[in-house]
N, CA, C, O and CB atoms as a CASP TS submission, in Angstrom:
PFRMAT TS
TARGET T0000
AUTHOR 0000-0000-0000
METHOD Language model
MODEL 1
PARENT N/A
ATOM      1  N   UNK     1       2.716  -3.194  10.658  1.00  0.00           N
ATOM      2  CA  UNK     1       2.209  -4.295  11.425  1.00  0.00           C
ATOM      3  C   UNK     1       2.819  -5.585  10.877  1.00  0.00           C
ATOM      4  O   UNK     1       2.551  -5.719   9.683  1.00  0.00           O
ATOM      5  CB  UNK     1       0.662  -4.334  11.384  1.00  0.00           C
ATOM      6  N   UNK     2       3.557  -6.573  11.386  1.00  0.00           N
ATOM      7  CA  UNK     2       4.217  -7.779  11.370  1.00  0.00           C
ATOM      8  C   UNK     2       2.765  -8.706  10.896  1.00  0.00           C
ATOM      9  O   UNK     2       1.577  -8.656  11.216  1.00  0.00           O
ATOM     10  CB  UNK     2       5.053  -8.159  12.995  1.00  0.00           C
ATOM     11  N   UNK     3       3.603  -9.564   9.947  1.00  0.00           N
ATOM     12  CA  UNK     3       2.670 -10.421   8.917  1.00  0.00           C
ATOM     13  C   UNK     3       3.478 -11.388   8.639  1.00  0.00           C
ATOM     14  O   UNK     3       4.547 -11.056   8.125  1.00  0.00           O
ATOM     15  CB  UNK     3       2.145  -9.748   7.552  1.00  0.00           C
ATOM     16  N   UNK     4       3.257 -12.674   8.856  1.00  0.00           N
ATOM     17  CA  UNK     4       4.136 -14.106   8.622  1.00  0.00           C
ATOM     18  C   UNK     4       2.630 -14.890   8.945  1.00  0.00           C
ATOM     19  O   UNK     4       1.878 -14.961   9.917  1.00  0.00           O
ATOM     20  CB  UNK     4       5.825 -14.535   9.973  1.00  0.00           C
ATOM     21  N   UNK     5       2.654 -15.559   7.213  1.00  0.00           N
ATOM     22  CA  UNK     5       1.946 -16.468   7.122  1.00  0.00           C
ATOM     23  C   UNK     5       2.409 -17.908   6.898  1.00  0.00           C
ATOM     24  O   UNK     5       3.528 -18.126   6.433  1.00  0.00           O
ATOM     25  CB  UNK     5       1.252 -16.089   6.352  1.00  0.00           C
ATOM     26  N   UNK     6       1.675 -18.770   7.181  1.00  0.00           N
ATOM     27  CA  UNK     6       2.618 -20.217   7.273  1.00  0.00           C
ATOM     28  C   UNK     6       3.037 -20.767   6.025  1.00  0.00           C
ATOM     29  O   UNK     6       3.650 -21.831   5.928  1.00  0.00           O
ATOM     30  CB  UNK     6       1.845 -21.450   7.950  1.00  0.00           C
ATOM     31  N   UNK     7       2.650 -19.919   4.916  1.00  0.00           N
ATOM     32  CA  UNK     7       3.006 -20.666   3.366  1.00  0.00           C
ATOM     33  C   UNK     7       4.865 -20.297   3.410  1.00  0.00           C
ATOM     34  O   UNK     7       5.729 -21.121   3.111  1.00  0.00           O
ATOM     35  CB  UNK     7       1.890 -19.600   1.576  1.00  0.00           C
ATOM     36  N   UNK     8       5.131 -18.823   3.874  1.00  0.00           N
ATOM     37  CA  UNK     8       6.358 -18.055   3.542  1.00  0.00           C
ATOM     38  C   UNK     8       6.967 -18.959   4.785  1.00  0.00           C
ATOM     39  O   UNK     8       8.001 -19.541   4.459  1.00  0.00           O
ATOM     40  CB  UNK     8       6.343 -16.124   3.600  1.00  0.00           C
ATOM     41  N   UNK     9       6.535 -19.195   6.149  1.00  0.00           N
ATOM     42  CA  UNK     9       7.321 -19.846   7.272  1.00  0.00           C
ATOM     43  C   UNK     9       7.848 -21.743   6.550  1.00  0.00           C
ATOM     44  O   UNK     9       8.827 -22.420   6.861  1.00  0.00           O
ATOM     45  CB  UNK     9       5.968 -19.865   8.968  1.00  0.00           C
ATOM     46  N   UNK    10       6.965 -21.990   5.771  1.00  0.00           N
ATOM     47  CA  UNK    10       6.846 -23.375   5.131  1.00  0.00           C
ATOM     48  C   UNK    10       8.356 -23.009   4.173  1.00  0.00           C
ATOM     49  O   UNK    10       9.384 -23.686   4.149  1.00  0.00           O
ATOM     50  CB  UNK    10       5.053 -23.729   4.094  1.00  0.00           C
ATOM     51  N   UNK    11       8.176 -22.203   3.710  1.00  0.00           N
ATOM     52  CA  UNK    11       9.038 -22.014   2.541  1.00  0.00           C
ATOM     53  C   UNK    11      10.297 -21.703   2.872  1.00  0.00           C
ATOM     54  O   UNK    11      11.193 -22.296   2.271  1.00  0.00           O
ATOM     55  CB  UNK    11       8.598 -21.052   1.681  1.00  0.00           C
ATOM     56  N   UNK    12      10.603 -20.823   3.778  1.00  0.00           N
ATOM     57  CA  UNK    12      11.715 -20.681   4.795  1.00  0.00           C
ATOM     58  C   UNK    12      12.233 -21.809   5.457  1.00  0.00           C
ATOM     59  O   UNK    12      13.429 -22.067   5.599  1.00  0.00           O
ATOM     60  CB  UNK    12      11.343 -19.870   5.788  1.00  0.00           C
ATOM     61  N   UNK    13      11.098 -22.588   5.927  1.00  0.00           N
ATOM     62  CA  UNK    13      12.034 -23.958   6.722  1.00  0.00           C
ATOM     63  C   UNK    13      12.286 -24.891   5.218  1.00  0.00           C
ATOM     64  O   UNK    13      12.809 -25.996   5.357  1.00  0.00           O
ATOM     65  CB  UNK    13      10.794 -25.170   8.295  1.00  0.00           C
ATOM     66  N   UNK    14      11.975 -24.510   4.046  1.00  0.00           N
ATOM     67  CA  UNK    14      12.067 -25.735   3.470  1.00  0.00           C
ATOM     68  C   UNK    14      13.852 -25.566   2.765  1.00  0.00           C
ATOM     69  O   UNK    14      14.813 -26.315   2.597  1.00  0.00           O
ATOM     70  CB  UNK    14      10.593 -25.962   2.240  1.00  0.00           C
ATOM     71  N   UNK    15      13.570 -24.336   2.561  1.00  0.00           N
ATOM     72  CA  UNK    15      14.993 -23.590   2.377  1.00  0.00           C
ATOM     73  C   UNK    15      16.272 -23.804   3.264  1.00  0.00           C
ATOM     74  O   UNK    15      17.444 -23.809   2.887  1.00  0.00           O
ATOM     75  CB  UNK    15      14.746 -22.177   2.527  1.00  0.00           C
ATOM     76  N   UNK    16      15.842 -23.957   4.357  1.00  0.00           N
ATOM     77  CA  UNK    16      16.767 -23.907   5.657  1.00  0.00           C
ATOM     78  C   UNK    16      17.203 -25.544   5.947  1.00  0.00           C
ATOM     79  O   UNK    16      18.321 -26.044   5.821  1.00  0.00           O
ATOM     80  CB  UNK    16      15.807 -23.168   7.134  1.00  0.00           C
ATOM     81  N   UNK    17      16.029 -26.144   6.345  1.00  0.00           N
ATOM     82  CA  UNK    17      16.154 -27.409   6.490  1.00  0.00           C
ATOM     83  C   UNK    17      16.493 -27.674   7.899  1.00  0.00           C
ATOM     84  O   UNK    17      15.867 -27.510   8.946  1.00  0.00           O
ATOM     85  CB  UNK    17      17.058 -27.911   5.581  1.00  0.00           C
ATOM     86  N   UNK    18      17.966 -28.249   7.552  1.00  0.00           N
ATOM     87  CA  UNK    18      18.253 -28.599   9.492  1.00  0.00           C
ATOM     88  C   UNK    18      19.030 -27.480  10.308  1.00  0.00           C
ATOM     89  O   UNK    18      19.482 -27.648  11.441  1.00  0.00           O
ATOM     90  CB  UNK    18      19.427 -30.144   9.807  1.00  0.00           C
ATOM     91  N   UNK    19      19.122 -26.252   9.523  1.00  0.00           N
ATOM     92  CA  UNK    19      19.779 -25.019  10.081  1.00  0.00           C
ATOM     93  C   UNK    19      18.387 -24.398  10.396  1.00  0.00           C
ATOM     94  O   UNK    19      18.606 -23.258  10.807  1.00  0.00           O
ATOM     95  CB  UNK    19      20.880 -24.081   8.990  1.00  0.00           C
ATOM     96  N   UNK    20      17.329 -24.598  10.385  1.00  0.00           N
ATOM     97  CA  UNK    20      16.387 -23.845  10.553  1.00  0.00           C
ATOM     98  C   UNK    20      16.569 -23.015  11.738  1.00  0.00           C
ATOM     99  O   UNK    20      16.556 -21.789  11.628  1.00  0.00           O
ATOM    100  CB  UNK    20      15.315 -24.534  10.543  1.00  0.00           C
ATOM    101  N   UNK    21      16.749 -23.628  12.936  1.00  0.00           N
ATOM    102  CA  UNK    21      16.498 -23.127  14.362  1.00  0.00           C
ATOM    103  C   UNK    21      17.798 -22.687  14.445  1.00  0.00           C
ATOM    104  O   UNK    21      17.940 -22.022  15.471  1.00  0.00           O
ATOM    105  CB  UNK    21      15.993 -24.173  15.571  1.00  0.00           C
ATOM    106  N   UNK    22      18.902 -22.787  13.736  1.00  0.00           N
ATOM    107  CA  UNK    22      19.898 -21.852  13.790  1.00  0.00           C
ATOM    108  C   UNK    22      19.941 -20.661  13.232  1.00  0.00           C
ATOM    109  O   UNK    22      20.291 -19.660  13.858  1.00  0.00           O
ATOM    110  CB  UNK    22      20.781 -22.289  13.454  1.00  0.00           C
ATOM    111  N   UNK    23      19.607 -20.654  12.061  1.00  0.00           N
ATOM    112  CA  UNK    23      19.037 -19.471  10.878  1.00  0.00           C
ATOM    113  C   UNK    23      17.731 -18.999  11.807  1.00  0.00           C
ATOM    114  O   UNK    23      17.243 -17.902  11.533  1.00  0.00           O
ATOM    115  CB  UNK    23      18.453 -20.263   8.962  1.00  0.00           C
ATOM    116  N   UNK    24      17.353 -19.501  12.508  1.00  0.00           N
ATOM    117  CA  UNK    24      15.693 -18.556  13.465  1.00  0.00           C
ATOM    118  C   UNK    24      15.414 -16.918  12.908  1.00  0.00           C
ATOM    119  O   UNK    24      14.380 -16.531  12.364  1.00  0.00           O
ATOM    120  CB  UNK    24      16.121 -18.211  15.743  1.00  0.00           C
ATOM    121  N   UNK    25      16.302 -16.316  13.125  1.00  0.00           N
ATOM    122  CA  UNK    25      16.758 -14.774  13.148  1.00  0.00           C
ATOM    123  C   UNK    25      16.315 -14.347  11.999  1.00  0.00           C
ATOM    124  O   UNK    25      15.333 -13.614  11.881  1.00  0.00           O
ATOM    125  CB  UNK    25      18.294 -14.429  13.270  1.00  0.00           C
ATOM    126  N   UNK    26      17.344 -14.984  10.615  1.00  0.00           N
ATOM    127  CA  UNK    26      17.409 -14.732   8.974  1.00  0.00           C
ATOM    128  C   UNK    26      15.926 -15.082   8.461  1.00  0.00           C
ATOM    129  O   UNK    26      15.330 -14.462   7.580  1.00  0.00           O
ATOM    130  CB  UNK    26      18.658 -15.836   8.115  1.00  0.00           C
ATOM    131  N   UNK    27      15.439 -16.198   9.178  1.00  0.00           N
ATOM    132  CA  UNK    27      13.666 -16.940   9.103  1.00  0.00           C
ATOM    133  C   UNK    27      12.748 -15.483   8.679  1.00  0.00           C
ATOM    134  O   UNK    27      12.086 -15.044   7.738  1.00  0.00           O
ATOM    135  CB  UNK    27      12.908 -17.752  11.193  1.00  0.00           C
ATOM    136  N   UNK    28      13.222 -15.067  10.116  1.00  0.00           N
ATOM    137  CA  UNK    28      11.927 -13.924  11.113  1.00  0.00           C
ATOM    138  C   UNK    28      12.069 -12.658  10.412  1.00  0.00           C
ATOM    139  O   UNK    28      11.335 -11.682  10.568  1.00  0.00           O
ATOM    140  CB  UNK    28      12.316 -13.513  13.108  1.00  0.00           C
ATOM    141  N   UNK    29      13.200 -12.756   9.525  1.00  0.00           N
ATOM    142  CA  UNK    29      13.787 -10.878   8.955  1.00  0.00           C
ATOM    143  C   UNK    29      12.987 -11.314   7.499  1.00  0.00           C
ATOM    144  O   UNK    29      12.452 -10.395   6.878  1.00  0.00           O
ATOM    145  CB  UNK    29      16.290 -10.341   8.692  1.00  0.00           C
ATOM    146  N   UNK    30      12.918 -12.436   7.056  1.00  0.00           N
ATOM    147  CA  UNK    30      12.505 -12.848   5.585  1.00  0.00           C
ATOM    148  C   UNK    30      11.046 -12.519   5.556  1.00  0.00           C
ATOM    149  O   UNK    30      10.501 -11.628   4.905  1.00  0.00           O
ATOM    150  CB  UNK    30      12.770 -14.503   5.194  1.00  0.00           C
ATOM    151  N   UNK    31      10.488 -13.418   6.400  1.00  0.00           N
ATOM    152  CA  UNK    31       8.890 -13.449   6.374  1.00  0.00           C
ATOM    153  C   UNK    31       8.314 -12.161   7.042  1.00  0.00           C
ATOM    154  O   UNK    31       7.354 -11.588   6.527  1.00  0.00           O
ATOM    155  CB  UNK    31       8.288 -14.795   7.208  1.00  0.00           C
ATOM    156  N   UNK    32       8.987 -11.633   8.368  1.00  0.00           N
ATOM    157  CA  UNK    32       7.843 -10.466   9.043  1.00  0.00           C
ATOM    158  C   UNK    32       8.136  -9.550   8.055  1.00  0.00           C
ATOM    159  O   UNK    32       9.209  -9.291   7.510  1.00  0.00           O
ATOM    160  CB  UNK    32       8.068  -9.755  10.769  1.00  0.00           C
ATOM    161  N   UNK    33       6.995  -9.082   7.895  1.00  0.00           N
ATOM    162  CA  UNK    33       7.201  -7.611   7.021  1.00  0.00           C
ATOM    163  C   UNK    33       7.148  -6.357   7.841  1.00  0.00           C
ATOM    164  O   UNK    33       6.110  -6.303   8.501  1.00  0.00           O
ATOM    165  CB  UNK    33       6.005  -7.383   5.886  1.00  0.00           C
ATOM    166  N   UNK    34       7.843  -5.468   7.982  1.00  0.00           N
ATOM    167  CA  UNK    34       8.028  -4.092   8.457  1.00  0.00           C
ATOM    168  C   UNK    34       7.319  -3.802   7.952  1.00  0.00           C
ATOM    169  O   UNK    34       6.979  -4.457   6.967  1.00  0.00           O
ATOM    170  CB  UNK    34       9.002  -3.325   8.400  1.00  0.00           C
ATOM    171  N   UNK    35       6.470  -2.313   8.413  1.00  0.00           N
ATOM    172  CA  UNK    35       5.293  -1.695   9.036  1.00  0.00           C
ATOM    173  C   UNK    35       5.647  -0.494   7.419  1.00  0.00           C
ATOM    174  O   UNK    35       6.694  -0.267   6.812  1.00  0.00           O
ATOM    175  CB  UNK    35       5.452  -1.012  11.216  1.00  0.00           C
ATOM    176  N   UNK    36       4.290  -0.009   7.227  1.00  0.00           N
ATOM    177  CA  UNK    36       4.357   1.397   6.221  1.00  0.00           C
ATOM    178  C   UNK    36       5.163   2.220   6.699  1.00  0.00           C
ATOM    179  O   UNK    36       5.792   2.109   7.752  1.00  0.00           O
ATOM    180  CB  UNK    36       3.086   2.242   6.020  1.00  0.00           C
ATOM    181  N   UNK    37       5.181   3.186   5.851  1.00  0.00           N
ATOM    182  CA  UNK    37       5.705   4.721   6.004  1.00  0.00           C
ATOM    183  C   UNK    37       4.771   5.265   6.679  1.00  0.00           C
ATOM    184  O   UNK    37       3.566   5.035   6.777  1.00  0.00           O
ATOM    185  CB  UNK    37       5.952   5.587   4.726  1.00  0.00           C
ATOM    186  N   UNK    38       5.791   6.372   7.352  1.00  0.00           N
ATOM    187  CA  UNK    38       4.680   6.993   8.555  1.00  0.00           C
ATOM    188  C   UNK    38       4.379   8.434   8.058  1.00  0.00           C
ATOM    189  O   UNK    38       5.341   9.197   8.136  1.00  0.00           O
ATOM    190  CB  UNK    38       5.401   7.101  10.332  1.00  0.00           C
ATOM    191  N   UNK    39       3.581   8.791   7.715  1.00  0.00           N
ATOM    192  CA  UNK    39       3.200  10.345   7.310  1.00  0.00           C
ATOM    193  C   UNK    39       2.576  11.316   8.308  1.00  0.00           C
ATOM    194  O   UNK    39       1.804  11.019   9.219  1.00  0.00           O
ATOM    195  CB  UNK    39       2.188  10.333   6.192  1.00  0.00           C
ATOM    196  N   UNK    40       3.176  12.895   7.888  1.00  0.00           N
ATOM    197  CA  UNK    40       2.925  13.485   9.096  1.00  0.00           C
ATOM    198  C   UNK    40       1.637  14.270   9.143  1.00  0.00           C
ATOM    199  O   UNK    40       1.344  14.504   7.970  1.00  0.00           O
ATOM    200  CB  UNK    40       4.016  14.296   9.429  1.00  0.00           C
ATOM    201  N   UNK    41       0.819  14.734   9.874  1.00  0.00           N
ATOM    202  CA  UNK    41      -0.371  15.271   9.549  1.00  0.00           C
ATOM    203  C   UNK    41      -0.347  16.530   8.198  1.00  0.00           C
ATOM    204  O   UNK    41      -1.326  16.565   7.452  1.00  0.00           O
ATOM    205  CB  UNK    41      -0.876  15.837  10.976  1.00  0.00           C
ATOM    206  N   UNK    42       0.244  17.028   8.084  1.00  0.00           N
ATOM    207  CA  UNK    42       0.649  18.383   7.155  1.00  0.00           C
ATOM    208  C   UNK    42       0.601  17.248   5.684  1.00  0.00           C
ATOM    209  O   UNK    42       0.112  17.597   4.610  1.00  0.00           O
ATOM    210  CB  UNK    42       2.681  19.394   7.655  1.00  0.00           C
ATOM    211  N   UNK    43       1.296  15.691   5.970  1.00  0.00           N
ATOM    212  CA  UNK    43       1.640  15.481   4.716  1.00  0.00           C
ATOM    213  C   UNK    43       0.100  15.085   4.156  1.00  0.00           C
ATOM    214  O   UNK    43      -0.275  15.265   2.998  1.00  0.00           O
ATOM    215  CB  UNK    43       2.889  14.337   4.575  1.00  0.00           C
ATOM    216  N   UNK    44      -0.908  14.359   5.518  1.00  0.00           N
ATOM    217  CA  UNK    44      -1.579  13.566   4.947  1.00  0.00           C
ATOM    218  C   UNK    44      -2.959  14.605   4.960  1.00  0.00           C
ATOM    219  O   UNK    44      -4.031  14.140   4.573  1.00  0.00           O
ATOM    220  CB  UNK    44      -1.554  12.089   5.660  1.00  0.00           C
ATOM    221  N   UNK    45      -2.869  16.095   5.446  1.00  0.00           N
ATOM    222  CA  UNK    45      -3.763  16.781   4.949  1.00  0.00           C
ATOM    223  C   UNK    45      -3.292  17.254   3.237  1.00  0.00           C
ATOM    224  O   UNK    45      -4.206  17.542   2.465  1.00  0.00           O
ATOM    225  CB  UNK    45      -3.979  17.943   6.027  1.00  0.00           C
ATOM    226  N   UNK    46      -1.730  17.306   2.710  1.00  0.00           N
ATOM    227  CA  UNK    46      -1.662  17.835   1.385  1.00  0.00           C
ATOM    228  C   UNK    46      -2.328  16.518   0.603  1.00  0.00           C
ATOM    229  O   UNK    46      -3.138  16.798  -0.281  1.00  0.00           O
ATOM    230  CB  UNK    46      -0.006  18.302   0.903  1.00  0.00           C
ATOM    231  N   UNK    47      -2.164  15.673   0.752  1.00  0.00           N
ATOM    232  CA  UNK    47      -2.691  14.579  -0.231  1.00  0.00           C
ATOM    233  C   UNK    47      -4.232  14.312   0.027  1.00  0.00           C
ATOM    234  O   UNK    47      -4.614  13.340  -0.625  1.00  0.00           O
ATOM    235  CB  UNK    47      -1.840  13.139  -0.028  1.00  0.00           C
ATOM    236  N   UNK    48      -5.110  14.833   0.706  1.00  0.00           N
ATOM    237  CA  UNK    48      -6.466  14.537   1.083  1.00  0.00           C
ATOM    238  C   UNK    48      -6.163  15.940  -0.524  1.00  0.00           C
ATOM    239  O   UNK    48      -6.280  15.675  -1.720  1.00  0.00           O
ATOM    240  CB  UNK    48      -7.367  14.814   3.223  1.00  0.00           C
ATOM    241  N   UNK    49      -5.779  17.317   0.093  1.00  0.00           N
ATOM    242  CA  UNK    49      -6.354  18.466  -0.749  1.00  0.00           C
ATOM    243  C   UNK    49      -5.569  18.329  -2.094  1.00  0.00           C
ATOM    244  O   UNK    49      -5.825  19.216  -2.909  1.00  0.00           O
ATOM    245  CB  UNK    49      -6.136  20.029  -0.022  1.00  0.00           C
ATOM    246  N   UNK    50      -4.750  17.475  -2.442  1.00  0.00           N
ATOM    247  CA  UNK    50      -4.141  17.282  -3.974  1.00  0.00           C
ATOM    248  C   UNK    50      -4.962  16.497  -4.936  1.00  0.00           C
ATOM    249  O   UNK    50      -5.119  16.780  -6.124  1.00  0.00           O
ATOM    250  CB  UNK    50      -2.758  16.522  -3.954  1.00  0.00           C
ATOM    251  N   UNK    51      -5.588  15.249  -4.156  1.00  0.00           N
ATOM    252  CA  UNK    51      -6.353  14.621  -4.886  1.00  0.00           C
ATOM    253  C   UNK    51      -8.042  15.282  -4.901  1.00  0.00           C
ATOM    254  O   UNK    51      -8.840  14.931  -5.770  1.00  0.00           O
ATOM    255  CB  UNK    51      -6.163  13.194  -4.380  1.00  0.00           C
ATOM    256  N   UNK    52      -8.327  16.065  -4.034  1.00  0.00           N
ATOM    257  CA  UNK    52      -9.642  16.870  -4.139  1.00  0.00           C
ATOM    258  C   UNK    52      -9.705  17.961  -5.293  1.00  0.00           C
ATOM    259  O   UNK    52     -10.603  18.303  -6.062  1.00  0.00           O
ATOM    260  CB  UNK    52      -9.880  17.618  -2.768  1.00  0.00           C
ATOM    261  N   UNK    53      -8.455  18.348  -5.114  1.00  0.00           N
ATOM    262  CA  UNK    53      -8.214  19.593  -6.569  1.00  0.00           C
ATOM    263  C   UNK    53      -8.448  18.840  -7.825  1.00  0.00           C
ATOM    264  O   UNK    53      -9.193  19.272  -8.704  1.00  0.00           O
ATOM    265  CB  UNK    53      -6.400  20.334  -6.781  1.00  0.00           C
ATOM    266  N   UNK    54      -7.523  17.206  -7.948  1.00  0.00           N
ATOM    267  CA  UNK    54      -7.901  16.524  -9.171  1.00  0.00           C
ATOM    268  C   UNK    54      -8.960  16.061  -9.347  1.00  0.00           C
ATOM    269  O   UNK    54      -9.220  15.668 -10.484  1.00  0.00           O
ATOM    270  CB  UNK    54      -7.283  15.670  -9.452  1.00  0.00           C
ATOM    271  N   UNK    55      -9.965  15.936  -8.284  1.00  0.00           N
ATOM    272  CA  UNK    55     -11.442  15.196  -8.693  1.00  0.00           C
ATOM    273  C   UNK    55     -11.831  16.630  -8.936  1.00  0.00           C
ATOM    274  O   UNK    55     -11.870  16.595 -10.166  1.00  0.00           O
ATOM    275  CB  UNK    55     -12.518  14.116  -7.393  1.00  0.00           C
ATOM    276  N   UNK    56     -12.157  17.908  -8.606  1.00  0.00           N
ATOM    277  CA  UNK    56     -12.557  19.171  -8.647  1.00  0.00           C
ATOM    278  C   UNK    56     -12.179  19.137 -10.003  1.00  0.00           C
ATOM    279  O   UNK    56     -13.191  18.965 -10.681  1.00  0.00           O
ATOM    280  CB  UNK    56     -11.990  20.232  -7.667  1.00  0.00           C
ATOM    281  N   UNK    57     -11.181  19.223 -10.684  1.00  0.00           N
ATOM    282  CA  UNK    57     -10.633  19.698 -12.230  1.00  0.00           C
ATOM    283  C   UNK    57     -11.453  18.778 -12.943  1.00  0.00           C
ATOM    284  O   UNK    57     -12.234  19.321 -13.725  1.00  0.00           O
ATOM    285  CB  UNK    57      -8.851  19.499 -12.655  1.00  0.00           C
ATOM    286  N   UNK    58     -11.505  17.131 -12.873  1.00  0.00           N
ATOM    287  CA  UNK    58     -11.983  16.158 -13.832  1.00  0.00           C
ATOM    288  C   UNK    58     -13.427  16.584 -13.755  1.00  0.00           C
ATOM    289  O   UNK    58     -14.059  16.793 -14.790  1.00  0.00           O
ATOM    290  CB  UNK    58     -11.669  14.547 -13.482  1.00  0.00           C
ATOM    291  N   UNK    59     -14.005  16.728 -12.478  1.00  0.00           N
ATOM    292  CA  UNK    59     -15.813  16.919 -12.426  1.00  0.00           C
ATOM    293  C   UNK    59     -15.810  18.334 -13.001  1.00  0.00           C
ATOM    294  O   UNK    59     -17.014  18.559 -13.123  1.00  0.00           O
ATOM    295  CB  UNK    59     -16.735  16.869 -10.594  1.00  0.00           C
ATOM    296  N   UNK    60     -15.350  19.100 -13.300  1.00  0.00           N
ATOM    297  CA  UNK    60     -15.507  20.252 -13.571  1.00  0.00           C
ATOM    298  C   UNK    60     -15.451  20.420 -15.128  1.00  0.00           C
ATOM    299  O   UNK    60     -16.371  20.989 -15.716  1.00  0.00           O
ATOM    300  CB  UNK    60     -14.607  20.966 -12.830  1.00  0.00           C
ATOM    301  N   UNK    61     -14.606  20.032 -15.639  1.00  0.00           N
ATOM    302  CA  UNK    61     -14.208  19.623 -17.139  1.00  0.00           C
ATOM    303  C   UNK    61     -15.046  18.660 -17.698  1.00  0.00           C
ATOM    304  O   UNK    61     -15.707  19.033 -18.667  1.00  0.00           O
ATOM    305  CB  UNK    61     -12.820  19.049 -17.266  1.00  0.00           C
ATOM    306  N   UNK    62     -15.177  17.502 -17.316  1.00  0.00           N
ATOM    307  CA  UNK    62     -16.317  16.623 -17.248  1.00  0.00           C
ATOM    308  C   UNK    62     -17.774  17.612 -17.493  1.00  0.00           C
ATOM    309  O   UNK    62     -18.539  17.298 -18.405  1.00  0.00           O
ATOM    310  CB  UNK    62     -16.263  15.810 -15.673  1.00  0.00           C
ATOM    311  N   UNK    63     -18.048  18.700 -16.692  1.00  0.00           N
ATOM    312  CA  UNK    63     -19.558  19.089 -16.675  1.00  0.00           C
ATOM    313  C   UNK    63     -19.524  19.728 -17.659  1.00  0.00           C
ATOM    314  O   UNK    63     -20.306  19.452 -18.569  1.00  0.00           O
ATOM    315  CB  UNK    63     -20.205  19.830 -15.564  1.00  0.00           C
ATOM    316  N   UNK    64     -18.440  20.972 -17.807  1.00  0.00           N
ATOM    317  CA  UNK    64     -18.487  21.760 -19.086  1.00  0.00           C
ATOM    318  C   UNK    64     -18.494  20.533 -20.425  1.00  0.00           C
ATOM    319  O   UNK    64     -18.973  20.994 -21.461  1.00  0.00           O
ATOM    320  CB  UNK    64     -16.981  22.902 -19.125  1.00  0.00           C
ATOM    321  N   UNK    65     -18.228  19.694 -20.478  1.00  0.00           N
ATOM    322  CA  UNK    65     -17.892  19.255 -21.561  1.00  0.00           C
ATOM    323  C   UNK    65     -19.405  18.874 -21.959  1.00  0.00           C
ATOM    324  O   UNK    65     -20.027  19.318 -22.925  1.00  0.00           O
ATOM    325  CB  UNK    65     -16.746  18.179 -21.498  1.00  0.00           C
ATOM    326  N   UNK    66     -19.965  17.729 -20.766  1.00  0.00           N
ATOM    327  CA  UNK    66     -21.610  17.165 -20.963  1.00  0.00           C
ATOM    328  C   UNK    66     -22.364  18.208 -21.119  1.00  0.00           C
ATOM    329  O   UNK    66     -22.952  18.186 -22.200  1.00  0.00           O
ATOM    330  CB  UNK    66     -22.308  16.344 -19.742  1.00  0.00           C
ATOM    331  N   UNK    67     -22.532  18.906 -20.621  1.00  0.00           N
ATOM    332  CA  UNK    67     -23.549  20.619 -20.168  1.00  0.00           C
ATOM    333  C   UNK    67     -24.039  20.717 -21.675  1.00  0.00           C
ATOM    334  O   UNK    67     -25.096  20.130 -21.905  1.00  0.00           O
ATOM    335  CB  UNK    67     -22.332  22.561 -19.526  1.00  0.00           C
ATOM    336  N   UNK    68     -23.421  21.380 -22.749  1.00  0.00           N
ATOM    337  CA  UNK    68     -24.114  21.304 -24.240  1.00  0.00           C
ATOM    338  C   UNK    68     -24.221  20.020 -24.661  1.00  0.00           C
ATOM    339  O   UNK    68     -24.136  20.060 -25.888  1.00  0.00           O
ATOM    340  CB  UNK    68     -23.353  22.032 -25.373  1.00  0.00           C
ATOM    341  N   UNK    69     -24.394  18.654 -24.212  1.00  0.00           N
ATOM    342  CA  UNK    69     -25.590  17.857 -24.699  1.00  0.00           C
ATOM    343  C   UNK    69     -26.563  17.574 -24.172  1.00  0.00           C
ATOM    344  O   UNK    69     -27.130  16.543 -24.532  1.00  0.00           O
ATOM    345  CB  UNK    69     -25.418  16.914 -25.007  1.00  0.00           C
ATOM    346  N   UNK    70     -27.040  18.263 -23.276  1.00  0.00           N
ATOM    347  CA  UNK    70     -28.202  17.936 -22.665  1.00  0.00           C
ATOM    348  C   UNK    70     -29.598  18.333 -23.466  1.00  0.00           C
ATOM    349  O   UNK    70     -30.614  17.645 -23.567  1.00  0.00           O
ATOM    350  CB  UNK    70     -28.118  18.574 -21.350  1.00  0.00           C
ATOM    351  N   UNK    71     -29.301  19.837 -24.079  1.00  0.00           N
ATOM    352  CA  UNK    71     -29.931  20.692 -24.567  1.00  0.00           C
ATOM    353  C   UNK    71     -29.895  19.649 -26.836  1.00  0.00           C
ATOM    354  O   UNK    71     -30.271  20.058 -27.934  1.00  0.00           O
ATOM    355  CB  UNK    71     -28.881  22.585 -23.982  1.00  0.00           C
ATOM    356  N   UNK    72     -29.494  18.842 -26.544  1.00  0.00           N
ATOM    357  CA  UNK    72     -29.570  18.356 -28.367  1.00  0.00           C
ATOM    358  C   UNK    72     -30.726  17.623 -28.625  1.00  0.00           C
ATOM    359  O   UNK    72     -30.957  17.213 -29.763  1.00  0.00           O
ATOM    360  CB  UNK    72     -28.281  17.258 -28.969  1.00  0.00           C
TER
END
């Protein structure tokens, strides 16, 4: 999603000066920012179940570890 805020457009014309509206183009490529990476469902179900395995391992290790102090 395209993002140009007026501090970076400020900063661009201040750079530019009286080429500004000639430079227009070089302005618009500086400040808009191009959009994320696009991930495909396969990718963004492996990373839902990669990071579930690592909370699964830490809570799991985590319990064995607390489990004999409950009982002190």
């Amino acid at each position: 999603m395209p993002t140009m805020t007026s501090e970076n457009l400020v900063r661009e014309y201040e750079k530019a000066k009286e080429n500004f509206m000639k430079e227009l183009d070089f302005v618009i490529a500086d400040v808009v920012a191009l959009g994320g990476a696009s991930y495909s469902l396969l990718q963004r179900i492996g990373a839902i179940a990669q990071n579930g395995a690592k909370l699964f391992a830490v809570g799991t290790t985590a319990s064995m570890v607390g489990h004999p102090f409950l009982f002190l």
